[in-house]
VMD Tcl script that draws the C-alpha trace (Angstrom):
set ca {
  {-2.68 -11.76 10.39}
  {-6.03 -13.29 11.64}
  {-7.71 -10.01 10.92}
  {-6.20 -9.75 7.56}
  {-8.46 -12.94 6.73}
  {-11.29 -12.06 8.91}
  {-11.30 -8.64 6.96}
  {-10.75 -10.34 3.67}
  {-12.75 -13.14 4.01}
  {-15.93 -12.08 5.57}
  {-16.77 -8.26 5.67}
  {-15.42 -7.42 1.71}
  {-18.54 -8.32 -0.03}
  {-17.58 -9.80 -3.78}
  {-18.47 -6.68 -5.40}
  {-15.44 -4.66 -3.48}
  {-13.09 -7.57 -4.65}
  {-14.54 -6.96 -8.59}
  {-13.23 -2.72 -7.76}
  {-10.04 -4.64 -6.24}
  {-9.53 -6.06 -9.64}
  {-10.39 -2.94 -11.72}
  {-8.46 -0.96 -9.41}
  {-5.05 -3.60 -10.00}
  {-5.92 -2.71 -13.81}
  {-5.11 0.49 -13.59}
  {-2.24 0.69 -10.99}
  {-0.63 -2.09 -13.89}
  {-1.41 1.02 -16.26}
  {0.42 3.45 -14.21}
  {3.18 1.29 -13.96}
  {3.64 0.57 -17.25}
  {4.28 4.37 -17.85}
  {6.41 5.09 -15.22}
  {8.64 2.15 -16.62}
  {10.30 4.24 -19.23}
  {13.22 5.79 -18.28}
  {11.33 9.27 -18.42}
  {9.17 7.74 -16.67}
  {10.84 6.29 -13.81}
  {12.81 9.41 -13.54}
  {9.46 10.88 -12.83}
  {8.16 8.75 -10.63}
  {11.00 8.39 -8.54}
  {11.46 12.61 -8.28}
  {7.77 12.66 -6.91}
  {8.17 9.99 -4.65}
  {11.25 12.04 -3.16}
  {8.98 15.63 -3.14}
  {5.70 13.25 -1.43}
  {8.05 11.92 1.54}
  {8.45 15.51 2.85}
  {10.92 17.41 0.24}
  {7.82 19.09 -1.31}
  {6.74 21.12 2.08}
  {10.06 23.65 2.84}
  {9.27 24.71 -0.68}
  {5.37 25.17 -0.09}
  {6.33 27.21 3.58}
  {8.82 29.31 1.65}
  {6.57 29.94 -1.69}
  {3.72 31.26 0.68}
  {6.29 32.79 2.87}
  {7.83 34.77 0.33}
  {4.96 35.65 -1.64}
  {3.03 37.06 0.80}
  {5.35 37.56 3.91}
  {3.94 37.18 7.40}
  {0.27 36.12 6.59}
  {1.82 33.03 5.75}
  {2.38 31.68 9.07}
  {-0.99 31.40 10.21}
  {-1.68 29.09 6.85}
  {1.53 27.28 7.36}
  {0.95 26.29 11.44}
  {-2.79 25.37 10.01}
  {-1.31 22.91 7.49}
  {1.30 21.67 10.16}
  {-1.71 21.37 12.50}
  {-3.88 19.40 10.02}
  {-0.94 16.94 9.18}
  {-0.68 16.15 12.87}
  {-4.11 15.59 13.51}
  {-4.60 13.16 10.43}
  {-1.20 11.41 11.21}
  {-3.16 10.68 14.85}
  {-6.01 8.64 13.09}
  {-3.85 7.17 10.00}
  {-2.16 4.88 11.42}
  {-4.82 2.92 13.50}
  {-7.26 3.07 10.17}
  {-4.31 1.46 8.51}
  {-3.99 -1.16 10.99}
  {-7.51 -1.75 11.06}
  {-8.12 -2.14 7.28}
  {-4.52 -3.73 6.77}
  {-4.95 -3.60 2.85}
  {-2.30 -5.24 0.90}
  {-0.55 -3.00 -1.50}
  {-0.39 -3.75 -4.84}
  {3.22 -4.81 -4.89}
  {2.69 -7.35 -2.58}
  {0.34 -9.08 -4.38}
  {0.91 -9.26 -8.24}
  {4.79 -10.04 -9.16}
  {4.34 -8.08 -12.39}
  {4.01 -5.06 -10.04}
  {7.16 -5.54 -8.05}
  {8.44 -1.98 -6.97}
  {12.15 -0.65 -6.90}
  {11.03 1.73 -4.14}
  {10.18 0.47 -0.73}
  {6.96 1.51 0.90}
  {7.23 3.33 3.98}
  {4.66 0.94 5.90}
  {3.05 -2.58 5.51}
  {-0.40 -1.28 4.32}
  {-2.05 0.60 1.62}
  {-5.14 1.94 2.38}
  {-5.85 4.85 3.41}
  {-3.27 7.01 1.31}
  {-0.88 8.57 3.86}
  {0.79 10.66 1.17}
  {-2.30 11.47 -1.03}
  {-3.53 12.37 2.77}
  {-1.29 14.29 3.57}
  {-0.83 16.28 0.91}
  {-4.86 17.58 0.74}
  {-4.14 18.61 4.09}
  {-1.53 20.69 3.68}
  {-3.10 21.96 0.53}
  {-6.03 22.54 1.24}
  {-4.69 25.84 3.66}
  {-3.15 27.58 1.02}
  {-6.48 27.03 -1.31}
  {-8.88 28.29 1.71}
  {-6.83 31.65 1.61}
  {-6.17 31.88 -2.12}
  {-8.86 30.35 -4.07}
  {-7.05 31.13 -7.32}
  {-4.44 28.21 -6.06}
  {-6.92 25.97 -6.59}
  {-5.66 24.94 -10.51}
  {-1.87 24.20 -9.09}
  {-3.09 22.86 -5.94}
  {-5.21 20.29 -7.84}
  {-2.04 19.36 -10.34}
  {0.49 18.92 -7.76}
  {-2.08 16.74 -6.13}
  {-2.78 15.06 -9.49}
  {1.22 14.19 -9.84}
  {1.53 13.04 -6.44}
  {-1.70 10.40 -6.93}
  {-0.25 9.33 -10.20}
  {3.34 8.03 -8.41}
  {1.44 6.76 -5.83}
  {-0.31 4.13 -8.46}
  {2.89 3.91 -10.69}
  {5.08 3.21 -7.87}
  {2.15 0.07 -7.58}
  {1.87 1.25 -3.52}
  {-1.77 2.11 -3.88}
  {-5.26 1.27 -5.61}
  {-6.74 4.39 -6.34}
  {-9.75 3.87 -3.78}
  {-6.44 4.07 -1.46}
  {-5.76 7.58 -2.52}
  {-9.44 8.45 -2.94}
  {-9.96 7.48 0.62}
  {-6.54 9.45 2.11}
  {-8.23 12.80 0.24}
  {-11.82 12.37 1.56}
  {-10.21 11.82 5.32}
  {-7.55 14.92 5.08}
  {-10.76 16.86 3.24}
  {-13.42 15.75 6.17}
  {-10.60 16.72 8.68}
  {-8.55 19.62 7.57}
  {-11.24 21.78 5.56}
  {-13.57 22.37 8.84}
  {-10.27 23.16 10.58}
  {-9.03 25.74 7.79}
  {-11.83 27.58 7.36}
  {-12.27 28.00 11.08}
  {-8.99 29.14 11.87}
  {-7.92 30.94 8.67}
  {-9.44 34.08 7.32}
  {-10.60 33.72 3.83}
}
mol new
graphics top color blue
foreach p $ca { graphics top sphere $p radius 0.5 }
foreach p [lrange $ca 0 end-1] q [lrange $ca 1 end] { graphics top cylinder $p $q radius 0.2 }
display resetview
């Protein structure tokens, strides 16, 4: 709690808390769409495929479409997940950002995070990592890579659980982390 203050207080110069506020702008954006019932439907489907249901299908789509080269891409993606898992967690503690939710009542959401914090983006993290495999090997993948990675940052702001810098930030760590690995253990 102390840190939370300390961290707020005196190291996030006001300039970060003007980004903080254009950042809340357009998570209440995102929100706004994904309150329609088409909306919410959508939202709450790519919530389900970012807390793990979207992976099996990624394994068996490379699986299937091109047989046993797959499992060299699929124990790299595996790999890179565990690795980034290792160092989420204590830069979430550290940073111990506030989601969205928390803060503005207008942006009260019907699904409950899966920790206290918000930045970085464990699921925007996760998923670049586990993407960014299957576009090392197949740069053609990089189109459908990018939009699944698109939908899954958009329910991540209209679920208000993250500020974009939040997702940003998740990306550029899985990127810095699991692109060096890929291209060193996967032939391209």
């Amino acid at each position: 709690m102390v840190r939370r203050v300390v961290a707020s207080r005196f190291l996030i110069p006001q300039r970060i808390a003007a980004v903080s506020d254009a950042e809340l702008c357009l998570v209440r954006k995102c929100v706004a769409h994904a309150r329609t019932p088409w909306g919410r439907r959508t939202v709450t489907a790519l919530i389900r495929l970012a807390n793990g249901w979207l992976y099996p299908p990624l394994a068996l789509g490379w699986l299937y479409s091109i047989g046993k080269a797959a499992f060299p891409i699929i124990f790299v993606a595996v790999f890179n997940a565990s690795i980034l898992h290792c160092l989420y967690q204590p830069i979430k503690r550290f940073c111990c950002r506030t989601r969205p939710c928390q803060i503005a009542p207008d942006l009260r959401s019907t699904f409950s995070p899966l920790d206290a914090y918000s930045f970085p983006s464990g699921h925007a993290m996760t998923l670049t990592g586990v993407l960014i495999p299957m576009v090392v090997t197949a740069p053609r993948l990089f189109l459908p890579a990018t939009a699944i990675w698109l939908l899954i940052a958009w329910s991540r702001l209209a679920s208000a659980h993250h500020y974009p810098t939040d997702i940003v930030a998740g990306s550029a760590l899985s990127f810095g982390v699991a692109c060096p690995i890929s291209i060193w253990l996967l032939p391209n």
